[in-house]
N, C-alpha and C positions, 0 to 999 in steps of 0.2 A: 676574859673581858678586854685584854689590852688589844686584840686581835681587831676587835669593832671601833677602837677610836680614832683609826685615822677616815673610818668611813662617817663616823659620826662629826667628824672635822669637815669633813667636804659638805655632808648634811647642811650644818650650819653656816659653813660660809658661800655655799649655794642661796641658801636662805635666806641670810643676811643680805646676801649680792641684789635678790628680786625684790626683797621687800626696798631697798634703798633705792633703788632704779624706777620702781612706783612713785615711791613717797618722793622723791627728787625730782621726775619731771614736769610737773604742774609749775616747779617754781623757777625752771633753768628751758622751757620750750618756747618759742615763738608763741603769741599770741595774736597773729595780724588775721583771724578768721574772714574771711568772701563766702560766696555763695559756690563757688563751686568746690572749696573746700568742704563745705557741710553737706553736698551731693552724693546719692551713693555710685562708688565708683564699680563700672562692670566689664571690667576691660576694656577700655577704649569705647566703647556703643553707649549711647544715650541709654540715661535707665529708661524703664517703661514705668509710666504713671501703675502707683501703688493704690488698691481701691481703703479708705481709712478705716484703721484698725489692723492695716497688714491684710495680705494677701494668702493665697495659700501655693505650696511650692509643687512646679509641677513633679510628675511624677518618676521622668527622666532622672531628676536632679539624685531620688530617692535608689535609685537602681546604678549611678553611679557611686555611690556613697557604700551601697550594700558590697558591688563586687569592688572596690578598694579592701575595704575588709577584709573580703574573701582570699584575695588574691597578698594581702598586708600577713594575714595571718599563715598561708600557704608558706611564703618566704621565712616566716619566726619558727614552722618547722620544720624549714628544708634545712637549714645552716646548722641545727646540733646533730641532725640526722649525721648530715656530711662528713663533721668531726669527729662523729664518734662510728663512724661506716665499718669499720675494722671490726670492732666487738660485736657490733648487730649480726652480723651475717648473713646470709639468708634470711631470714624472718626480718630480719628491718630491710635489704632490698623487697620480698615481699610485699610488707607491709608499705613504703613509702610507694612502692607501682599501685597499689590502690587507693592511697591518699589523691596520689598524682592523678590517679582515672578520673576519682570523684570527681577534684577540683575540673577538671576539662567536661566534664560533661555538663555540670552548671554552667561553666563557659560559651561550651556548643549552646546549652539551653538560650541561653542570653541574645548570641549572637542570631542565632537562628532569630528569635522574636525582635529582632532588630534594637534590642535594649544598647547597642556604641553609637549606634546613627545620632549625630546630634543636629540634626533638620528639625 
């Protein structure tokens, strides 16, 4: 058990860190609110009028988001691969050449159907 409490230490004063950092800035931030503070900001470009009740998002938005993902989770298993390359041997080079194909061919798929273009 003594193994887990320096991780249980960090737990908590992680913890303690965000709830404080919450509950602290309501009463220690600037209050001087305008209108273009309460605007939503979109990088620099005027928003576009929102019809009420919200909008719906188009579908670009959805297919960036997807290959983030795709592409988030390729790299979470390229780096243990890498580390531990020695012991896999063959069958993890193998295996990571057809993880690798996959991901590229949803890639191709994407790019072919113009899913980067952001026109």
């Amino acid at each position: 058990m003594e193994l887990y409490v320096p991780i249980l230490v960090l737990a908590v004063l992680a913890a303690g860190f965000a709830v404080f950092s919450v509950g602290i800035a309501p009463f220690t931030g600037p209050k001087r609110w305008n209108r273009a503070k309460l605007d939503a900001y979109e990088c620099g470009i005027e928003p576009t009028p929102q019809p009420v009740g919200g909008g719906r998002f188009p579908l670009k938005y959805m297919i960036t988001a997807m290959l983030f993902i795709v592409f988030d989770i390729e790299i979470i298993f390229l780096y243990p691969w890498a580390v531990t390359f020695d012991k896999l041997g063959l069958f993890g080079l193998v295996e990571m050449v057809l993880f690798i194909v996959t991901v590229l061919v949803a890639y191709a798929y994407v790019w072919r159907r113009r899913g980067l273009d952001w026109d």
